[in-house]
ZAFI-584664 format. One record per residue (C-alpha): y, x, z; residue in three letters. Coordinates in steps of 0.25 Angstrom, whole numbers, plus 5000, padded with zeros to 4 digits. Layout:
# residues N
YXZALA ...
//
This chain:
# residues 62
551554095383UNK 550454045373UNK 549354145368UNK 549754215355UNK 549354185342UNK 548854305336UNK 548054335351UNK 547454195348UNK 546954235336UNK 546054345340UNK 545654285352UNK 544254235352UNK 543054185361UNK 542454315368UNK 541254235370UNK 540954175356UNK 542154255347UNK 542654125342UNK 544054075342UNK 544854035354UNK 545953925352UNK 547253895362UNK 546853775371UNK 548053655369UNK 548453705383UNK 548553835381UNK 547753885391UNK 546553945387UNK 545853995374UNK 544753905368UNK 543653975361UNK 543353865348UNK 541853905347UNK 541353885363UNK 542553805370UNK 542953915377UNK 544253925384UNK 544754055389UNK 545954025399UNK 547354085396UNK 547754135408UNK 549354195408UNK 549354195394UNK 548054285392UNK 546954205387UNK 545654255396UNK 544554295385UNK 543554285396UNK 542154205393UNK 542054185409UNK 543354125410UNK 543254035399UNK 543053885400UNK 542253795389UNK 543053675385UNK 542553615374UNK 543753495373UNK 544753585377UNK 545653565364UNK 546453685357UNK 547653725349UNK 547353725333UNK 
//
């Protein structure tokens, strides 16, 4: 099941309130201000600043 739309929408960085893009995996949330990526785990995306990842080439969905 892929994240919803309208959920993606609202959904932003907690850490610097920018916006967060699907990774071309679908596997995480990638915050396009500070590289980011919150994880997606059983089809929740895990908001947390201290389970994300910083990934700078880690490519998204337009």
């Amino acid at each position: 099941m892929a994240i919803n739309e309208k959920l993606l929408e609202i959904l932003a960085c907690p850490l610097c309130k920018t916006e967060v893009k699907l990774t071309v995996d679908e596997q995480g949330l990638k915050c396009v201000k500070c590289h980011r990526v919150y994880p997606i785990r059983d089809d929740i995306p895990v908001m947390l600043i201290d389970e994300a990842t910083i990934e700078p080439d880690r490519p998204v969905k337009d």
